[in-house]
C-alpha positions in Angstrom: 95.1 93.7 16.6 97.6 91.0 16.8 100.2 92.3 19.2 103.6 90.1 20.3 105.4 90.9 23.8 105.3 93.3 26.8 104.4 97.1 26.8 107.0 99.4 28.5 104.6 99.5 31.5 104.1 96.1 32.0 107.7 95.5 32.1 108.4 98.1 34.8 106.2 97.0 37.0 108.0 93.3 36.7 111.3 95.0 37.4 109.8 97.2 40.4 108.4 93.8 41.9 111.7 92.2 41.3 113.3 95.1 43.1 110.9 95.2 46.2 111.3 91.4 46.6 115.3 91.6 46.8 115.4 94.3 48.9 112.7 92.3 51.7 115.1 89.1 51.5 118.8 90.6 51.5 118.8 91.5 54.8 117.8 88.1 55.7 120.3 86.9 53.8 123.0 89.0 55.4 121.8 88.2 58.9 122.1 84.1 58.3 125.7 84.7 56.8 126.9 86.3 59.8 125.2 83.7 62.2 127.0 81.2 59.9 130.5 83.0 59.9 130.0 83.4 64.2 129.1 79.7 64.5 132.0 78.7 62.7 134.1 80.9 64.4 132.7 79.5 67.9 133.5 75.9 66.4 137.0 76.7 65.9 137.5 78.6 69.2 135.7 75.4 70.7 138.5 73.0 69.1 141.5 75.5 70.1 140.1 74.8 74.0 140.1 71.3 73.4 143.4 71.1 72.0 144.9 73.2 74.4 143.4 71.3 77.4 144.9 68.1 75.7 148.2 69.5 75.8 147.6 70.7 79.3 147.4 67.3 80.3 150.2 66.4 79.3 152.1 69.1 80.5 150.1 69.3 84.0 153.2 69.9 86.2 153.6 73.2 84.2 150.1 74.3 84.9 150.1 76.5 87.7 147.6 77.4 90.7 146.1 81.0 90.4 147.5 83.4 92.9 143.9 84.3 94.4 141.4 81.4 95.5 139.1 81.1 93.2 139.3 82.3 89.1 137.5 84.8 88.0 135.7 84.7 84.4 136.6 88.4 83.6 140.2 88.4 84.3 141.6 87.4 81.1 145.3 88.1 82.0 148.3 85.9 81.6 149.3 86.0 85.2 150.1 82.7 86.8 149.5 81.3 83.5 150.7 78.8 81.5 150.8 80.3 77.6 150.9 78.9 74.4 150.1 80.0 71.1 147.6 78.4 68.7 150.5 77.6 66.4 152.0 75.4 68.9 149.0 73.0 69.4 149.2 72.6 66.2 152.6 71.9 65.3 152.7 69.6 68.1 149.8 67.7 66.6 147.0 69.0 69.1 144.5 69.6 66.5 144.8 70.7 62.5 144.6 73.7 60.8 141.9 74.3 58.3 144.2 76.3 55.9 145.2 74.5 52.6 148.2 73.3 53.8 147.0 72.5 57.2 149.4 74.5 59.4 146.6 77.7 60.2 143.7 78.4 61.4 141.6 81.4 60.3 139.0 83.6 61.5 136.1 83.2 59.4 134.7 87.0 60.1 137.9 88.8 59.5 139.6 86.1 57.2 142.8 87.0 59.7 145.0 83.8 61.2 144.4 82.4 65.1 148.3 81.0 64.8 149.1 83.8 66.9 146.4 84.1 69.8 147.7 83.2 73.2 146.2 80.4 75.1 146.2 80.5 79.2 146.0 77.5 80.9 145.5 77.7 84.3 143.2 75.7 87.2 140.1 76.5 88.3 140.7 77.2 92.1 143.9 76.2 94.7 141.6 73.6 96.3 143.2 70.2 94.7 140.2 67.9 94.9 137.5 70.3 93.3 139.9 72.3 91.0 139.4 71.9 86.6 141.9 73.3 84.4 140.5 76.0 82.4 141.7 77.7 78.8 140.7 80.7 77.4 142.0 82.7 74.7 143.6 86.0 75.9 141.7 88.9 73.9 138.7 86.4 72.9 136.4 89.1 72.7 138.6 90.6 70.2 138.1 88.1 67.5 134.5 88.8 66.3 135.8 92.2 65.4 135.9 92.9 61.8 138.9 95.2 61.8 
């Protein structure tokens, strides 16, 4: 018997191998997106602290000395603060945005714009000879959020 082609059987056992193997490999696939999308996002946070400790340095006589001795990492507040928004270092020419027309920059996870974050530049400690200036985004932890 001269038979052309698959049987019904044979083809469903392709499709159920098919469907096995997809399911093993999308997870994977999902996990190295997000690293990707949280790297990217780390870049750009990365950038906005160098940009923002550029314009510090030009504006030092703004930056103030925090009101206790010594900064701690947790206490994200604006107090004694200097502020600026992402928007600003960029329209100043600080860094550039990655939108099309190069005046935004957006969160790769939630597709949302940084323009409006708030930047707090402050020093490191009162002590003048050891002290750094120091940036961090208020709300930072906010940002990986997929809201």
């Amino acid at each position: 018997m001269n038979r052309k082609g698959f049987t019904l059987v044979e083809m469903m056992a392709v499709i159920a191998i098919i469907g096995i193997l997809t399911l093993m490999v999308t997870p994977a696939i999902i996990t190295i997106r997000n690293n990707i999308l949280r790297n990217t996002l780390t870049s750009k946070l990365n950038v906005i602290n160098s940009a923002a400790k550029d314009y510090a340095q030009k504006h030092i006589m703004d930056v103030p000395s925090p009101v206790s001795s010594e900064f701690k990492g947790d206490n994200k507040s604006t107090t004694d603060c200097l502020t600026i928004y992402v928007r600003t270092l960029i329209n100043n020419g600080y860094m550039l945005g990655d939108t099309d027309d190069r005046r935004g920059v957006n969160n790769p996870i939630t597709n949302k714009t940084l323009n409006n974050e708030l930047i707090c530049i402050r020093y490191s400690s009162n002590d003048a000879l050891t002290r750094e200036i120091i940036t961090y985004i208020v709300g930072e932890d906010s940002l990986y959020e997929n809201k």
